[in-house]
C-alpha positions in Angstrom: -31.3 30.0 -11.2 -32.1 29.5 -14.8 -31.9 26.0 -14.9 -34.7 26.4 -11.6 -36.7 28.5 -13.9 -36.4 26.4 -17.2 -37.4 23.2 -14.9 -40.8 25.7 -13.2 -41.3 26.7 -16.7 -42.0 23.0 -17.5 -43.8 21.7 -14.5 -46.2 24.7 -15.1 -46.8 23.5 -18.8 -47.5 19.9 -17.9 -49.5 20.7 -15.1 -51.6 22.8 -17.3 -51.7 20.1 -20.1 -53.2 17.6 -17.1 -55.6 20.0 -15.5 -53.7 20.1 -11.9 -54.2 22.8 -9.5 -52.0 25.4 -9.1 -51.8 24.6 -4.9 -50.5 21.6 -5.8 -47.9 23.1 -8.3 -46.5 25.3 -5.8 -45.8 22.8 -3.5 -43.9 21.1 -5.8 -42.0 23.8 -6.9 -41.1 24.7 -3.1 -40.0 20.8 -2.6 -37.9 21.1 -5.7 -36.1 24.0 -4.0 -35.9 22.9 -0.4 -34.3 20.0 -1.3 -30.7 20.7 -1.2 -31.5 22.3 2.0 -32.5 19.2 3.7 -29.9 17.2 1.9 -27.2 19.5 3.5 -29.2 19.0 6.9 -29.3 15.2 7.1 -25.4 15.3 6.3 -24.8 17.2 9.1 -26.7 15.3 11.2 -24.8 11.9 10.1 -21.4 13.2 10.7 -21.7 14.8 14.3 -18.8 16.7 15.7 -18.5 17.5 19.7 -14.4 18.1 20.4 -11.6 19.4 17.5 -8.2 17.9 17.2 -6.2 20.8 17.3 -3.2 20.6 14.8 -0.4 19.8 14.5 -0.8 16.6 16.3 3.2 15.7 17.6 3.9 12.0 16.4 7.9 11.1 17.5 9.6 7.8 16.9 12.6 6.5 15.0 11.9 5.6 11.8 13.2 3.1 9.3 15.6 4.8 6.4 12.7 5.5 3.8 9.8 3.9 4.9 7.0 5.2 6.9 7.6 2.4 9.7 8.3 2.9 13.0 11.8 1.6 14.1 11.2 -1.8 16.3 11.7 -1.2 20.3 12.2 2.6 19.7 11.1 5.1 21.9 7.9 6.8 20.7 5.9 10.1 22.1 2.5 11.4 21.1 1.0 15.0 22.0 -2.5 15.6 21.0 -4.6 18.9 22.1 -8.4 18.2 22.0 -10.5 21.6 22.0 -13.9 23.6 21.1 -15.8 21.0 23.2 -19.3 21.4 22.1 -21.6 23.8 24.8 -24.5 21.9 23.0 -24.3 18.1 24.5 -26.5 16.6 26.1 -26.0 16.3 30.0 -23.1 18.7 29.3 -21.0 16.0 29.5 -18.8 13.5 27.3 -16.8 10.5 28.4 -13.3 10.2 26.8 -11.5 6.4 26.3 -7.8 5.7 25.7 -6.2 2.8 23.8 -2.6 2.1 23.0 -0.8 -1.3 22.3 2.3 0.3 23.5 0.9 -0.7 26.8 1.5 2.5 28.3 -1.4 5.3 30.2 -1.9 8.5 28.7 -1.0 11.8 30.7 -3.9 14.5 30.7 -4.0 18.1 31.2 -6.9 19.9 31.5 -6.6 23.8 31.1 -2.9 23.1 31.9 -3.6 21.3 35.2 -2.5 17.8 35.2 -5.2 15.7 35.9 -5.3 12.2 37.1 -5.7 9.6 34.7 -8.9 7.5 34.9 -11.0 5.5 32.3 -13.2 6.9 30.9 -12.3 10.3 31.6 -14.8 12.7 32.2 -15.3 16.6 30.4 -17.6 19.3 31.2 -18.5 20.7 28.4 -19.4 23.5 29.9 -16.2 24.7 31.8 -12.9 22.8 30.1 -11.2 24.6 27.1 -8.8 22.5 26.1 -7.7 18.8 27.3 -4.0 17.8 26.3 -3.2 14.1 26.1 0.6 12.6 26.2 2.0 9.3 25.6 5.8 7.8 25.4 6.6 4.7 25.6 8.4 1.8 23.7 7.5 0.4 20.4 6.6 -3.5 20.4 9.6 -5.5 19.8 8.7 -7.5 16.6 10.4 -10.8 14.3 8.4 -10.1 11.6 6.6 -6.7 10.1 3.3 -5.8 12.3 1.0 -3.4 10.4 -2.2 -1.3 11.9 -0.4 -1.4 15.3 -2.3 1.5 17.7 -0.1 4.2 18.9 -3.1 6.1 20.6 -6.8 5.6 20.2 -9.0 8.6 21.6 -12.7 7.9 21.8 -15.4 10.2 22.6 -19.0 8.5 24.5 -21.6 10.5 24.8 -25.2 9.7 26.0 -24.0 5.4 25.3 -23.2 7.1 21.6 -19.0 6.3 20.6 -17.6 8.7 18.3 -14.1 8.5 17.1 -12.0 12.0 18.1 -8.7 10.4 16.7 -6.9 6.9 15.6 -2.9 7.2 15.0 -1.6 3.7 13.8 1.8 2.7 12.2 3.0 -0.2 10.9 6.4 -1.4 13.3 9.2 -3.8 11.4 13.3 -3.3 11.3 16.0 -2.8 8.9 16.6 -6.7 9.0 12.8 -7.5 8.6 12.7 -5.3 5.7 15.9 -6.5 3.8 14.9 -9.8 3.9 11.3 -9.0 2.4 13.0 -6.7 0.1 15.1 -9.8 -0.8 12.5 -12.4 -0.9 10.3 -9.9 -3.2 13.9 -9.9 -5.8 14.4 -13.7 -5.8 10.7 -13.9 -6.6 10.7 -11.7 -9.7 14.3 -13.7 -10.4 12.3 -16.8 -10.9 9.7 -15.3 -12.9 12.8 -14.5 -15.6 14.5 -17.2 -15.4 10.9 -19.7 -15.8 10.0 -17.1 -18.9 13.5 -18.0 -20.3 14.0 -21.8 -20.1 10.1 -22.0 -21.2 11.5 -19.8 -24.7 14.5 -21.9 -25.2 12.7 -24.5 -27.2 14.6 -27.1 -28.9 17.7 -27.3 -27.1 18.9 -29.2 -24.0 17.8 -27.0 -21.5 18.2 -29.8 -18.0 21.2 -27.6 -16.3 19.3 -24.6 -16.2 15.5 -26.6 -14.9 18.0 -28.2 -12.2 19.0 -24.3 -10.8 15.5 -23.0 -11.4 14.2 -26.1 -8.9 16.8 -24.9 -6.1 15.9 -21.5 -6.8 12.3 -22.0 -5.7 13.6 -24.5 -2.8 15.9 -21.6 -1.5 12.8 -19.4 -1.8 10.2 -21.5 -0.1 12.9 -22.0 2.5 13.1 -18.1 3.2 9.8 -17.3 3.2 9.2 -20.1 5.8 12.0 -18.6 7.6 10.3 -15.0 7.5 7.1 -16.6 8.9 8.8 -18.4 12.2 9.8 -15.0 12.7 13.5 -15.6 11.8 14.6 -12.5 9.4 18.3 -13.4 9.2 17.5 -16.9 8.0 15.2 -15.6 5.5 17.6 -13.2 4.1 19.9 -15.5 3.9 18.0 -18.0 1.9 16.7 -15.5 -0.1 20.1 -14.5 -1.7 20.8 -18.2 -2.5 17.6 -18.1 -4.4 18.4 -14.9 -6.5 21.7 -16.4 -7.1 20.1 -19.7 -8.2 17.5 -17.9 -10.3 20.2 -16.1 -12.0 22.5 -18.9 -13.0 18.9 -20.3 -14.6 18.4 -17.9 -16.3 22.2 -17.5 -18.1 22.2 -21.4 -18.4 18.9 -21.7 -21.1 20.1 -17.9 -22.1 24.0 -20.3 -22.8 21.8 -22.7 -24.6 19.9 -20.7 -26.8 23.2 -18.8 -27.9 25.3 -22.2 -28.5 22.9 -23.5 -30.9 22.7 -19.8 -32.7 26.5 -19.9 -32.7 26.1 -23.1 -34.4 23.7 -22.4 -36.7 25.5 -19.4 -38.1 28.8 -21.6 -38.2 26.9 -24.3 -40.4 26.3 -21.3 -42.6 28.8 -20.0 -42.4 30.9 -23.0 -43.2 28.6 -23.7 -46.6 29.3 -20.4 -47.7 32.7 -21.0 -48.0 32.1 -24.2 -49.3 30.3 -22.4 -51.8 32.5 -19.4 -52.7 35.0 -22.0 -52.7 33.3 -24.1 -55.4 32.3 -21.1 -57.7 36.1 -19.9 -58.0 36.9 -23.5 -58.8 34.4 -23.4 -61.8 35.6 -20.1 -63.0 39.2 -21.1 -62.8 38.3 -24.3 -64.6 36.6 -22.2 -67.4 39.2 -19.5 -67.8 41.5 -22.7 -68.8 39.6 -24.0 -71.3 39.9 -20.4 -72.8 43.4 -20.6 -72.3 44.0 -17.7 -69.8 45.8 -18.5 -66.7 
C-alpha cells in the first residue's frame, strides 16, 4: 500500500509539473490499481476448468526393479473418479473421449450405475455427480524400450471446445531391453577411456592396444544395431564383448606407458650404480696413495 501511495504521490507531482487535469489523473490512478484485478481475470479465463480428477487416481501394473517402466505384456488397471461437473456449461452438457493404446474400452459408472460405453460419452451437468472410469488390460509387448505409450486419455468437448481432463502415459521396456542399454551405455563410456589413454601414451608402440580399441567399437556398433532390429539378447551380448575389448585397450597403452617408465627408471638406475661404483673406486685409489688400506 505504500509502494501504491509513493507511486500516486509521483504521478500527482508530474501531472502538476505538465499542467494535466486532475479527471485524467484519477483515471490513471484507478487503472494502476485495477490492473492486477484484470490480470488475475484473463488467467482464469485462459485456464478453464469444468470436471475435477478426484485423487488418488489408481495406476496398477508390474513394474521393472527400479525404474518407473511398466513391465512388457503385464497386466495393467486404471481407476479414475471424475467429479464437481461444472452447473455453469453451456447447453449443460459436456462430451467425454477415451483413448488407450492398450487397445482395450473403458468401463463407466455414473453415480455407481454402470453405464454403457459409447464414444463420446455424454454428461449432464446438471444431474451426474460423479462419473468413474476403469480400464485393465495388457501392456504392448515390445523388442525394444517404447516411451509416451497412453495408458488412458480422458478428454472433455464442450460446445466443439477440447479440454484435457487427464493424460496417464508410461514408458513400457523389459529387464532384457534394459540390461542391454544398460550395457551398451558401459561399453560406450569404456571406449571413451580406453581412446583418452592410447591418445596420452605418446612415444611408445601403442598398435596392440589401437587393434582392441577398433574391435571394441565394431562389437559396439554391432549391438547397438542389434538393439535397433529389436533383438535385446544380441545386443547384450555384443555389448559385453565391447566392454571387454575396451578394457584390454585400455591396460594394453596403460602396459606400454609402464614398460617404458620401468625402463627409464632402470637406465637410471643402472647409472647410478655405475656411478657410486666409480666414486668408491676413486676414493679407494686415493686412500692408497696415502697409504691407508
Amino acid at each position: 500500500m505504500r509502494k501504491k501511495q509513493v507511486i500516486s504521490l509521483k504521478i500527482n507531482l508530474f501531472l502538476e509539473r505538465k499542467a494535466l487535469p486532475k479527471k485524467l489523473l484519477s483515471l490513471l490512478i484507478l487503472a494502476f490499481c485495477l490492473m492486477p484485478i484484470c490480470m488475475s481475470v484473463c488467467v482464469a479465463e485462459e485456464s478453464p476448468k469444468f470436471v475435477e480428477v478426484k485423487k488418488p487416481v489408481h495406476i496398477g501394473y508390474d513394474g521393472i526393479d527400479g525404474i518407473e517402466m511398466v513391465r512388457n505384456g503385464s497386466k495393467v488397471s486404471i481407476e479414475v473418479v471424475l467429479a464437481n461437473f461444472s452447473k455453469v456449461v453451456e447447453g449443460n452438457k459436456s462430451e467425454l473421449f477415451f483413448h488407450s493404446d492398450l487397445g482395450v474400452l473403458p468401463s463407466i459408472i455414473v453415480d455407481e450405475i454402470p453405464k454403457e460405453y459409447k464414444t463420446p460419452f455424454i454428461v449432464d451437468h446438471r444431474t451426474v455427480e460423479e462419473v468413474k472410469v476403469t480400464l485393465s488390460g495388457d501392456a504392448p509387448e515390445v523388442n525394444k524400450r517404447k516411451e509416451n505409450v497412453t495408458l488412458l486419455n480422458i478428454t472433455q468437448k464442450i460446445k466443439g471446445e477440447e479440454y484435457s481432463v487427464i493424460d496417464i502415459k508410461r514408458t513400457v521396456s523389459s529387464e532384457l531391453i534394459e540390461d542391454a542399454l544398460d550395457a551398451i551405455w558401459k561399453a560406450g563410456a569404456e571406449i571413451e577411456k580406453a581412446t583418452l589413454a592410447i591418445a596420452n601414451a605418446t612415444g611408445v608402440d601403442v598398435s596392440g592396444a589401437k587393434t582392441s580399441l577398433t574391435l571394441a567399437n565394431e562389437h559396439l556398433n554391432n549391438s547397438q544395431r542389434y538393439y535397433n532390429e529389436g533383438r535385446p539378447a544380441e545386443a547384450l551380448e555384443e555389448a559385453g564383448r565391447a566392454l571387454n575389448s575396451a578394457k584390454e585397450a585400455e591396460g594394453k597403452a596403460r602396459a606400454a606407458v609402464g614398460g617404458k617408465t620401468r625402463g627409464t627408471v632402470t637406465i637410471i638406475a643402472a647409472v647410478v650404480v655405475i656411478a657410486i661404483v666409480a666414486l668408491l673406486l676413486v676414493i679407494q685409489k686415493r686412500r692408497r696413495k696415502r697409504g691407508i688400506f
